[in-house]
N, CA, C and O atoms as CSV, one atom per row, in Angstrom:
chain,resi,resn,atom,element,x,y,z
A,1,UNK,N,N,101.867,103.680,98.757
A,1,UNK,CA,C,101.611,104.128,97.404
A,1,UNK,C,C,101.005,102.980,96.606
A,1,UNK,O,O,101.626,101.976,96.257
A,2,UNK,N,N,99.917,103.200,96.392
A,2,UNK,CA,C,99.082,101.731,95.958
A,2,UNK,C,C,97.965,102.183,94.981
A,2,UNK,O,O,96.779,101.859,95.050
A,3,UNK,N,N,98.773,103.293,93.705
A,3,UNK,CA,C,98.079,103.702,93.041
A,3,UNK,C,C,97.856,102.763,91.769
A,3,UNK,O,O,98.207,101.588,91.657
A,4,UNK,N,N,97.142,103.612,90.772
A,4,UNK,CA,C,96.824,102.668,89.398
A,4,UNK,C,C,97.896,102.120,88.570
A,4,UNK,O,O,97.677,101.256,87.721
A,5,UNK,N,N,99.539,102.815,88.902
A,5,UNK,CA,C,101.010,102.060,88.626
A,5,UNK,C,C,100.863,100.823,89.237
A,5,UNK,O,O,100.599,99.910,88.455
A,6,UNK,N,N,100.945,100.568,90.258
A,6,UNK,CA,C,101.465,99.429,91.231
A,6,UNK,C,C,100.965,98.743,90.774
A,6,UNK,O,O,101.793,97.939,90.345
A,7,UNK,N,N,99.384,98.259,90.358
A,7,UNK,CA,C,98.387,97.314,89.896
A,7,UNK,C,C,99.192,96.730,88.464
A,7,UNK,O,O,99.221,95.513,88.279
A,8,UNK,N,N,99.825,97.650,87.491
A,8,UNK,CA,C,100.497,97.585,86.406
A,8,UNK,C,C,101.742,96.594,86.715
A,8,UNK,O,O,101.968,95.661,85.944
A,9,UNK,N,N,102.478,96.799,87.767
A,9,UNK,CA,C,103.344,96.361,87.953
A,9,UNK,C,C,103.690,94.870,88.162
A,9,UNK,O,O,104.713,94.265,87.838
A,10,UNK,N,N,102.258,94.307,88.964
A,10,UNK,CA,C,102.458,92.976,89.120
A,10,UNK,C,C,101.475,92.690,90.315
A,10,UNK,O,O,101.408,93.532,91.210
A,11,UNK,N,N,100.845,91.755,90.367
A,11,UNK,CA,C,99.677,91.056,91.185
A,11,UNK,C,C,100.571,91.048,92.557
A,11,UNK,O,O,101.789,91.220,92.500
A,12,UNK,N,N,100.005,90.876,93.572
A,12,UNK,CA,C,100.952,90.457,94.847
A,12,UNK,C,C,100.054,88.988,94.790
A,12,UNK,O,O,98.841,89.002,95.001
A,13,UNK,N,N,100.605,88.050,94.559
A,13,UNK,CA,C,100.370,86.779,94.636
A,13,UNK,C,C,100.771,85.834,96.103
A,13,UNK,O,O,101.935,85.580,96.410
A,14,UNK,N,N,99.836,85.489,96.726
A,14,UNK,CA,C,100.528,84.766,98.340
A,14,UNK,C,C,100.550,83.344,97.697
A,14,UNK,O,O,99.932,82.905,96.727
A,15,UNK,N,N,101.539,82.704,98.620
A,15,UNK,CA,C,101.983,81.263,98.301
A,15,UNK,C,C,100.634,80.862,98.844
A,15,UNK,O,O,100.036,81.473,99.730
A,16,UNK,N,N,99.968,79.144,97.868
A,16,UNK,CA,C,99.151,78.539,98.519
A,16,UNK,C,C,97.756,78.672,98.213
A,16,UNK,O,O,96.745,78.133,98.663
A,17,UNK,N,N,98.044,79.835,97.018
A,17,UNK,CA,C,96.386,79.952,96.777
A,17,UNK,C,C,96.209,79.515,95.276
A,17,UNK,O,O,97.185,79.183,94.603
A,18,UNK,N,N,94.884,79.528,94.759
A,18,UNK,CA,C,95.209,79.575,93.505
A,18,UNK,C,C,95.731,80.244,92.656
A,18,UNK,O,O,96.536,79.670,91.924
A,19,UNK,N,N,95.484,81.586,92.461
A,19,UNK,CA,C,96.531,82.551,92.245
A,19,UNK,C,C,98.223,82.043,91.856
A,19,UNK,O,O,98.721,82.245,90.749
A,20,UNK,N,N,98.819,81.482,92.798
A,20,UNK,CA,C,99.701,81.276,92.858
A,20,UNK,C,C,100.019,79.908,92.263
A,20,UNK,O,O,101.018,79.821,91.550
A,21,UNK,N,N,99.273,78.839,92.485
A,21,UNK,CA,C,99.054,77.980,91.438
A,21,UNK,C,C,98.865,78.183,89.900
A,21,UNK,O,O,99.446,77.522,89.040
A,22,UNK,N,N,98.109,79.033,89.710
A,22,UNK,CA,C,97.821,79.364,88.011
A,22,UNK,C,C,98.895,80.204,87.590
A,22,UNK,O,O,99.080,80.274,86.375
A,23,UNK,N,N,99.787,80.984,88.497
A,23,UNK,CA,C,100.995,81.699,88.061
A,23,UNK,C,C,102.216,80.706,87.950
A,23,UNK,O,O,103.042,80.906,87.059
A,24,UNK,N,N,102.366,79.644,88.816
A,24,UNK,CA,C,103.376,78.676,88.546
A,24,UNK,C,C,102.995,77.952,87.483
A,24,UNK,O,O,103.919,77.319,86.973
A,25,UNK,N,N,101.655,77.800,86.842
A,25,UNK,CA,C,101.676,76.867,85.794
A,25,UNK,C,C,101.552,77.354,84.502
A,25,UNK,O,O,101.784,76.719,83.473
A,26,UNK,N,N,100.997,79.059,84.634
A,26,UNK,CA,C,101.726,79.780,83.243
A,26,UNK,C,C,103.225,80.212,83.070
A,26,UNK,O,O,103.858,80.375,82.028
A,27,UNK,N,N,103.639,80.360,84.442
A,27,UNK,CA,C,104.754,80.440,84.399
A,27,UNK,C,C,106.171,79.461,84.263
A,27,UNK,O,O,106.860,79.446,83.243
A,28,UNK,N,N,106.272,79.178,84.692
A,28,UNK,CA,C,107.237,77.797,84.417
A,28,UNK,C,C,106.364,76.793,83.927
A,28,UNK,O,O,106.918,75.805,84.409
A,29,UNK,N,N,105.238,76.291,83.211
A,29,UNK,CA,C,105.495,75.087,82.695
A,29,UNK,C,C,104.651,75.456,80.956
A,29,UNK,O,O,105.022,74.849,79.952
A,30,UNK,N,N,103.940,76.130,80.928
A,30,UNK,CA,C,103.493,76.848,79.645
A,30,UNK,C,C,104.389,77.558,78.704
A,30,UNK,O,O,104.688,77.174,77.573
A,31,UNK,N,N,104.917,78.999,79.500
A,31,UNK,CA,C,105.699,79.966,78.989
A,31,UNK,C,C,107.154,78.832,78.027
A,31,UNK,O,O,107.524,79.071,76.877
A,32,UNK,N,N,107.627,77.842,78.782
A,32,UNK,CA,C,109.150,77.333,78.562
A,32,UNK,C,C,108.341,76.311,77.281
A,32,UNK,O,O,109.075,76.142,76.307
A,33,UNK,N,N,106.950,75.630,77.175
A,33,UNK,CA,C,107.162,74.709,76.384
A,33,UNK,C,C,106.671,75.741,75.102
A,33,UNK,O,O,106.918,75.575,73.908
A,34,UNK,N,N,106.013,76.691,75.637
A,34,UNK,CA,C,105.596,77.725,73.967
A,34,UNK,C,C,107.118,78.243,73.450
A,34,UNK,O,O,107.101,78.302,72.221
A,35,UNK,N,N,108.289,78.594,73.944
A,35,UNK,CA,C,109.537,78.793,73.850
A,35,UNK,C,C,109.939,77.694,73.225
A,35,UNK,O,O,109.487,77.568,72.087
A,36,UNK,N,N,110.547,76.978,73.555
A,36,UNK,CA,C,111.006,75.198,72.880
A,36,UNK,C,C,110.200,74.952,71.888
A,36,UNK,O,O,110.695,74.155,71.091
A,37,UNK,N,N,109.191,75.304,71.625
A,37,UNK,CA,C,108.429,74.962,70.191
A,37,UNK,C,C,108.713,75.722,69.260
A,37,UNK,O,O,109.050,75.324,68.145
A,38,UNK,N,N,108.582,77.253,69.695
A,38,UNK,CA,C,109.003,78.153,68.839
A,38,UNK,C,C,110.562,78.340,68.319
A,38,UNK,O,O,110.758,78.992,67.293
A,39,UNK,N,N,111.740,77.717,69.095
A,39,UNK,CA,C,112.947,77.673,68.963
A,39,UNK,C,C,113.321,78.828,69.582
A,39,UNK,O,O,114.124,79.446,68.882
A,40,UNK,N,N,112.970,79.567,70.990
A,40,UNK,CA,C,113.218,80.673,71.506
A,40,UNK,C,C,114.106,80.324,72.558
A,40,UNK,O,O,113.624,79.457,73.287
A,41,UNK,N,N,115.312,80.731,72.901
A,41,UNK,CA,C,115.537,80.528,74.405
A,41,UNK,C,C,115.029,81.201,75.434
A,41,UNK,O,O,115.107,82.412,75.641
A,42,UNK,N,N,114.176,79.868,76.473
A,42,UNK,CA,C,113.574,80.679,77.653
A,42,UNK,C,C,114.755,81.349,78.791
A,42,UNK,O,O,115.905,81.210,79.207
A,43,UNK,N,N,113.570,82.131,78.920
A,43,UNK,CA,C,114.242,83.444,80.521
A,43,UNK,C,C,113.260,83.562,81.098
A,43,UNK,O,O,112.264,83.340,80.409
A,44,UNK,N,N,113.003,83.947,82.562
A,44,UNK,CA,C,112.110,83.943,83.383
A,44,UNK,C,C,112.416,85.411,83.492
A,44,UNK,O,O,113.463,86.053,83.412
A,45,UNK,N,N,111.214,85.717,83.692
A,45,UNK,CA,C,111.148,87.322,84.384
A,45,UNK,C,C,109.320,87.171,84.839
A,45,UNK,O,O,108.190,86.988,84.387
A,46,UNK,N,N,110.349,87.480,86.427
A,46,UNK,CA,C,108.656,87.589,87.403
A,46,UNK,C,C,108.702,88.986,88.236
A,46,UNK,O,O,109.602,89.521,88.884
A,47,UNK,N,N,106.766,89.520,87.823
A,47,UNK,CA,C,106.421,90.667,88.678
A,47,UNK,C,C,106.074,90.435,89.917
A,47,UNK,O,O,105.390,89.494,90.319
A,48,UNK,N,N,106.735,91.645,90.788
A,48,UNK,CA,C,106.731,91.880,91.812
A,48,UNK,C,C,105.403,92.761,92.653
A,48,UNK,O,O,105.827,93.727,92.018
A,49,UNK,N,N,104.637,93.129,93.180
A,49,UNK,CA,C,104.320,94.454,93.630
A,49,UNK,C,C,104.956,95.309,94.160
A,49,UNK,O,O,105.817,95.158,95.027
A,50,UNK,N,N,104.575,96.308,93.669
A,50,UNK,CA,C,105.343,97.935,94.746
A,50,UNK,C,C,105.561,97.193,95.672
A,50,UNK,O,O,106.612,96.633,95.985
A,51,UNK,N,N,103.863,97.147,96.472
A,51,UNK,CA,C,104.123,96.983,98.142
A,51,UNK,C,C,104.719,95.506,99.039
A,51,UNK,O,O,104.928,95.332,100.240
A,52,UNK,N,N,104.840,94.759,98.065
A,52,UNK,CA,C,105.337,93.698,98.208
A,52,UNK,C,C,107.130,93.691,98.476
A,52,UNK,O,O,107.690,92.932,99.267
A,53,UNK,N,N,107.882,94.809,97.542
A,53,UNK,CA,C,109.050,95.326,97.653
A,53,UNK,C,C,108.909,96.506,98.653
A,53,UNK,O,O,109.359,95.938,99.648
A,54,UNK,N,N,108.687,97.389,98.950
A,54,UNK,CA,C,108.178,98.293,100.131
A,54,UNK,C,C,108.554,97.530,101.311
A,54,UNK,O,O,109.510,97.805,102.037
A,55,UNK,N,N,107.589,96.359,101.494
A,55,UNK,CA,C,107.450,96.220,102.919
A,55,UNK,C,C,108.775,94.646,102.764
A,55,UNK,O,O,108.834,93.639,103.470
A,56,UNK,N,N,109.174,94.833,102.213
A,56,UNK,CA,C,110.451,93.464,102.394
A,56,UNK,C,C,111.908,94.911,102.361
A,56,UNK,O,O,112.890,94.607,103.039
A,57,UNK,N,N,111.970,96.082,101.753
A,57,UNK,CA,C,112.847,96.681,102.605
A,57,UNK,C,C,112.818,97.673,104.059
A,57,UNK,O,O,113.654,98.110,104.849
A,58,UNK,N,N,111.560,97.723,103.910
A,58,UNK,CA,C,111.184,98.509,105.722
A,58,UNK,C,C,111.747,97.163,106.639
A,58,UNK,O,O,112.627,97.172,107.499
A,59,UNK,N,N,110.908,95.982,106.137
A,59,UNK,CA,C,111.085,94.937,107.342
A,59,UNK,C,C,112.652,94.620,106.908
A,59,UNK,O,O,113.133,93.971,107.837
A,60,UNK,N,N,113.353,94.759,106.171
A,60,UNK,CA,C,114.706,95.144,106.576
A,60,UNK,C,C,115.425,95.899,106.902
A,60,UNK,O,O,116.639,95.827,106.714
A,61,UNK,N,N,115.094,96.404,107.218
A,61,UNK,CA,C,115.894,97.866,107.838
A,61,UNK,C,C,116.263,99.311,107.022
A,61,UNK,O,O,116.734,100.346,107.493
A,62,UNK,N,N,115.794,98.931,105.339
A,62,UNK,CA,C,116.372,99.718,104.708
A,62,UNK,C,C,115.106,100.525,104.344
A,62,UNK,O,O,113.987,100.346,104.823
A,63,UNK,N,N,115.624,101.859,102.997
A,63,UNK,CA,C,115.027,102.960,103.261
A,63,UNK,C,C,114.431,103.291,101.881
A,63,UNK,O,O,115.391,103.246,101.112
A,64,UNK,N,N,113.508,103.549,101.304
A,64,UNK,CA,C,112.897,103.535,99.214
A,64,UNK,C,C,113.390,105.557,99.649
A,64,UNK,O,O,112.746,106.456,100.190
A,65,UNK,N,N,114.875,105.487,99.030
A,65,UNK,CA,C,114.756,107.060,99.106
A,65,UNK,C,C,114.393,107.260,97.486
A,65,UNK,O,O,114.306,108.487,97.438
A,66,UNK,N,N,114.174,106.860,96.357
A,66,UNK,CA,C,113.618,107.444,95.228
A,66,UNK,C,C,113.083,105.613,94.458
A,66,UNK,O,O,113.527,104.474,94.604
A,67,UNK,N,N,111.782,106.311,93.538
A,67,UNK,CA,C,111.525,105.189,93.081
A,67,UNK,C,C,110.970,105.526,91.437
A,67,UNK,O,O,109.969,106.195,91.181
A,68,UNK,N,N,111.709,105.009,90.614
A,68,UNK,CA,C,111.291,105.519,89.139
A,68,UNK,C,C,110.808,104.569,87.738
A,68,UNK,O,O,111.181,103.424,87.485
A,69,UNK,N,N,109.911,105.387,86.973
A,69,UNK,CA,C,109.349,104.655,86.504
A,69,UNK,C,C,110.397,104.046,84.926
A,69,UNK,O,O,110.545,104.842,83.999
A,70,UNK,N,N,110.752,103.228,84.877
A,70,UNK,CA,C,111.999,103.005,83.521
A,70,UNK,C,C,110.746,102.100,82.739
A,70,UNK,O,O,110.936,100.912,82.479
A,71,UNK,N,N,109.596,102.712,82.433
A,71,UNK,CA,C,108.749,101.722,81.224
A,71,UNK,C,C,109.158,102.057,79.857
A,71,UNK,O,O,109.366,103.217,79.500
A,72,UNK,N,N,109.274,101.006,79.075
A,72,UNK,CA,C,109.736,101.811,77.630
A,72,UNK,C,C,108.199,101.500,77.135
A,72,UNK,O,O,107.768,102.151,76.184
A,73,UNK,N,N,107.426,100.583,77.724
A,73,UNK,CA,C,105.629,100.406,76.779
A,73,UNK,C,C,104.801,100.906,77.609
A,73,UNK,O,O,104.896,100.633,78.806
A,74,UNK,N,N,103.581,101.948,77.003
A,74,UNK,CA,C,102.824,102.898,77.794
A,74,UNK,C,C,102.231,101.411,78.565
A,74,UNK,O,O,102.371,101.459,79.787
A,75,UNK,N,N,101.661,100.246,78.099
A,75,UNK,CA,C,100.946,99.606,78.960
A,75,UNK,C,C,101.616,98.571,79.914
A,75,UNK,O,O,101.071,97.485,80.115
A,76,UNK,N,N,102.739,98.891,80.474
A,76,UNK,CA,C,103.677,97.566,81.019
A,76,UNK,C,C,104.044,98.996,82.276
A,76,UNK,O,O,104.055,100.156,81.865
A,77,UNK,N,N,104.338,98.645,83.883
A,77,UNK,CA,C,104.883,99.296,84.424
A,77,UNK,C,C,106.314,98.660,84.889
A,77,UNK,O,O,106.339,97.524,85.363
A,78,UNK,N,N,107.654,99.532,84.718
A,78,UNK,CA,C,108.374,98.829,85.500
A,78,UNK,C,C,108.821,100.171,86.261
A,78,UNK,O,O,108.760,101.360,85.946
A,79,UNK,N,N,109.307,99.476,87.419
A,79,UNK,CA,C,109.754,100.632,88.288
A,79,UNK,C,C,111.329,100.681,88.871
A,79,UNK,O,O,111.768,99.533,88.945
A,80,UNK,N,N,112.234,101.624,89.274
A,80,UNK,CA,C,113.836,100.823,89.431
A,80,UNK,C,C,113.438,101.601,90.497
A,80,UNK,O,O,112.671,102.564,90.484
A,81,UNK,N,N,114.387,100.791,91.990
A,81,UNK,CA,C,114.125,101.243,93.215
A,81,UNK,C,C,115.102,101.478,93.648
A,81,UNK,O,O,115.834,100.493,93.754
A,82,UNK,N,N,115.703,102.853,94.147
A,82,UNK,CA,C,117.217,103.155,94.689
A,82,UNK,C,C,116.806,103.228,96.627
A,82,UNK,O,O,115.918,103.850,97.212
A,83,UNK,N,N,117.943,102.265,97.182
A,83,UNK,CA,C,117.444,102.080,98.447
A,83,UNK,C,C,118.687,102.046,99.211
A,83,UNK,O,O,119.567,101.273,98.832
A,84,UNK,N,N,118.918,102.931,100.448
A,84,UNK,CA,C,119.621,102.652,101.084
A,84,UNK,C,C,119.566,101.412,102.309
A,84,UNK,O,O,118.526,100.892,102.712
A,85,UNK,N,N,120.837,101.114,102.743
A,85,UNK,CA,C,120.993,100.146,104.169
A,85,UNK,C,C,120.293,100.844,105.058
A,85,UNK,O,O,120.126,102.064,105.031
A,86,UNK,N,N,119.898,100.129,105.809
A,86,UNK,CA,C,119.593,100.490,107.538
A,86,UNK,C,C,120.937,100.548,108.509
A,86,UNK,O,O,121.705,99.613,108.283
A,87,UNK,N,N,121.285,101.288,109.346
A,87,UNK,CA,C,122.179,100.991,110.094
A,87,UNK,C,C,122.228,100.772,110.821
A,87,UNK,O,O,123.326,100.531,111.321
């Protein structure tokens, strides 16, 4: 399922590229000092892809029996994933 949601949801970023470089350096070292200036306490919150979560519970054994969309902003996707064990 690798529709126009998933793209919403979050880049699949691989370790090692730039990509992943420019996400570690908006992410932890930008985001925390614009926080500390502003007097905000930082929190991290990082996107995932669908298929990035997909294929880390197949290759565990487990099962995406429902997957839903909990966005409260039309332009932000989040998704909650109910998953059983493998046995």
């Amino acid at each position: 399922n690798t529709g126009f949601l998933s793209t919403l949801i979050g880049p699949l970023v691989r370790p090692g590229t730039l990509a992943s470089l420019l996400y570690t350096v908006r992410r932890e070292h930008l985001r925390r000092f614009w926080k500390r200036i502003r007097g905000r306490i930082p929190y991290e919150m990082h996107f995932v892809a669908e298929s990035q979560v997909l294929d880390v519970v197949q290759s565990s054994g487990g099962t995406v029996v429902d997957t839903v969309d909990v966005s409260r902003l039309q332009n932000r996707g989040s998704l909650r994933f109910s998953v059983t064990k493998g046995s």
